[in-house]
C-alpha positions as CSV (number, residue, x, y, z in Angstrom):
1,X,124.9,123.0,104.9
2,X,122.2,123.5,102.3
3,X,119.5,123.3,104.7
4,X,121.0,126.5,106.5
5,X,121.4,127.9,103.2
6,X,118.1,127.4,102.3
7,X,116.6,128.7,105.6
8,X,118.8,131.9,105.3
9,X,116.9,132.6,101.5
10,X,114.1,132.3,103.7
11,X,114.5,134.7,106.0
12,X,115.9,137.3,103.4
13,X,113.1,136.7,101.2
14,X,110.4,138.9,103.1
15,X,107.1,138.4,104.2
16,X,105.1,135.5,102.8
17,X,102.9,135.6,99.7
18,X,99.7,135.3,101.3
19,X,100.2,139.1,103.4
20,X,99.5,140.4,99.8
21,X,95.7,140.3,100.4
22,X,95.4,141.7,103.6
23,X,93.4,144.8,103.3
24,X,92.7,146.6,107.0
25,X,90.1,149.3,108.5
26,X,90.2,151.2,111.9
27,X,87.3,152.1,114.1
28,X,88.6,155.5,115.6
29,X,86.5,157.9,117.0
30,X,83.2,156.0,115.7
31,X,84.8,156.4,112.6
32,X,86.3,153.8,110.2
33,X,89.2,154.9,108.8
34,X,90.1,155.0,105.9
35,X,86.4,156.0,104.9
36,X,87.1,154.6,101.3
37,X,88.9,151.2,101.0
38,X,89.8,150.1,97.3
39,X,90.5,146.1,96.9
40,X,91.1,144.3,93.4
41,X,87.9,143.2,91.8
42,X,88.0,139.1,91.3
43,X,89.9,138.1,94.4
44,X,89.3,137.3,97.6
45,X,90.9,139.3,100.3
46,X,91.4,139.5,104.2
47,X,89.9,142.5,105.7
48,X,91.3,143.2,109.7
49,X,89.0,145.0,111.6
50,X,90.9,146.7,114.3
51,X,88.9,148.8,117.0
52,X,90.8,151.6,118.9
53,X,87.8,152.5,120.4
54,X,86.8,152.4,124.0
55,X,83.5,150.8,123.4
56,X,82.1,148.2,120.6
57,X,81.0,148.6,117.3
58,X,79.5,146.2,114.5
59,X,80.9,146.0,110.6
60,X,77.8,145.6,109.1
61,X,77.4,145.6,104.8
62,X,73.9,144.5,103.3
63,X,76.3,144.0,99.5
64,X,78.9,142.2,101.3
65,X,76.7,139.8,103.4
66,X,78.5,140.3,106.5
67,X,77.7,141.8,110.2
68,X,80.4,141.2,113.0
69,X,80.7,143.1,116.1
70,X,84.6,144.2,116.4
71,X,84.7,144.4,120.4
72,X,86.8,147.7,122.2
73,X,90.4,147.5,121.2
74,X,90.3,144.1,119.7
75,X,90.7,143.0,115.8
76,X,88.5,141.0,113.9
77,X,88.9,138.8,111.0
78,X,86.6,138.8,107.9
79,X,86.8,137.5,104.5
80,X,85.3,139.0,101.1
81,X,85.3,138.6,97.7
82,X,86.0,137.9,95.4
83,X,83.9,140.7,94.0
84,X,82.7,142.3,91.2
85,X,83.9,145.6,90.1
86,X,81.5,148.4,91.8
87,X,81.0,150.2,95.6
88,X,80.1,148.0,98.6
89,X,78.7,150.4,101.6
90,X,79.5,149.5,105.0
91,X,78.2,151.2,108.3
92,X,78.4,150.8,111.8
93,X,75.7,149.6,113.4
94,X,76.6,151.1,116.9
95,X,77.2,154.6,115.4
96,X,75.4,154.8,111.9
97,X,75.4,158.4,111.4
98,X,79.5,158.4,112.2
99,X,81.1,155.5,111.1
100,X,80.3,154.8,107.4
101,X,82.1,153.8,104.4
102,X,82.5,151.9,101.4
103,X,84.9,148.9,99.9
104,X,85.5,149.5,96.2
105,X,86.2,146.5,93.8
106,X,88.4,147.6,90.8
């Protein structure tokens, strides 16, 4: 009996803990979307990459150290951080004069 009450607080506590750094950008229209992503300064966080494009593109930042081509409407993983307070640029390598933007560590 207490294991089934314990598995019901499961269920009505929510989604786990570890959701809460999950940060997410879209590729759209060679764009990224939002163009402007803010993430806590001092942490690590999950960024998914999710491309709703028809054709590839590459997440490329020379601050963040990280290049990875997102393939057509797949997702891709990456993780950052923890960073210092300040603007990270990020561009895509496919469509540079489109899809730019920046992370921004408060």
């Amino acid at each position: 009996m207490y294991r089934a009450i314990f598995l019901f607080c499961l269920l009505l506590s929510g989604p786990s803990q570890a959701a809460e750094g999950d940060y997410a950008l879209v590729i759209q229209g060679n764009r990224f979307v939002p163009e402007e992503l803010v993430v806590p300064a001092g942490k690590k966080v999950r960024l998914v990459v999710e491309n709703r494009d028809d054709t590839p593109e590459e997440f490329e930042s020379h601050g963040l150290n990280r290049e990875k081509i997102v393939p057509a409407h797949t997702s891709v993983v990456l993780y950052i951080g923890p960073l210092s307070a300040g603007v990270y640029p990020f561009f895509g390598d496919y469509h540079e004069t489109t899809a730019r933007g920046s992370i921004i560590a408060r």
